[in-house]
N, C-alpha and C positions, 0 to 999 in steps of 0.2 A: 644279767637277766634282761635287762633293758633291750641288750643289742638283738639277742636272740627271739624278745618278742616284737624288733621291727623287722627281723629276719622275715620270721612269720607272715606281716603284714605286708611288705613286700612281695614275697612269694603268691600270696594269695590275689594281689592286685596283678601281679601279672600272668596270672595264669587266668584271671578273668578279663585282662585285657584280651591275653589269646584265643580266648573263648569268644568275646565279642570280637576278633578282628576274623576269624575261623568264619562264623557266622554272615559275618560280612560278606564275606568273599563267595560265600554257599548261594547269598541272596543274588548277592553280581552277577553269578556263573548264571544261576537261574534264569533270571532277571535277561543278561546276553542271549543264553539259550532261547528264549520269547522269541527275541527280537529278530535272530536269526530263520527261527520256525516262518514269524508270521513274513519276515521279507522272501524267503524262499517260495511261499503259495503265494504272495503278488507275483513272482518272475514265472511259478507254472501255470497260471491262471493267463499270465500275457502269452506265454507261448502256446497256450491251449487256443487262444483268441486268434493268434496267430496264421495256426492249423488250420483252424476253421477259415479261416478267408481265405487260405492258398485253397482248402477244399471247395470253396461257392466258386473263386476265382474258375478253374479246373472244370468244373461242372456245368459254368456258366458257356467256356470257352468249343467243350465237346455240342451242349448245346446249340449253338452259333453252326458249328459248324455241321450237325445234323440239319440242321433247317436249310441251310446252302447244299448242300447234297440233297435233299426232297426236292429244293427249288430247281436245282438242274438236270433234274431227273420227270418233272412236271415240265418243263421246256420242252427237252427232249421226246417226249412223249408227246406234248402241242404240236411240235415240229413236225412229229413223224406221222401225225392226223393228218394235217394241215398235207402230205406231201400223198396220203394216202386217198384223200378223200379229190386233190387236184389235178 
């Protein structure tokens, strides 16, 4: 009788071990999952950053180079006063 009600107590501790080690592992995964989430929106948020300055960089440079084509086209147009009016 003895043996069979440490059987019992036995059985019962380890199936509440497995219970708490089950749970563990639910909170871990959980717990990873977070970590995962939140490092993957720091790495989109940098490459979003990223975009954006290749996009100013690009916008700045079309820029640039419209003002240089007005400016040589305002020359040329001086020049061609300048040859018309002498």
């Amino acid at each position: 009788m003895e043996a069979a009600n440490q059987a019992k107590v036995d059985m019962a501790e380890a199936k509440m071990k497995g219970e708490v080690g089950s749970k563990l592992r639910e909170g871990q995964t959980l717990q990873n999952g977070g970590k995962i989430d939140s490092q993957t929106k720091i790495i989109l948020t940098q490459r979003q950053g990223e975009g954006k300055k290749e996009e100013i960089k690009v916008k700045t440079e079309v820029k640039v180079y419209k003002n240089q084509r007005e400016a040589e086209v305002a020359k040329a147009n001086a020049e061609l006063a300048m040859k018309k009016a002498g």
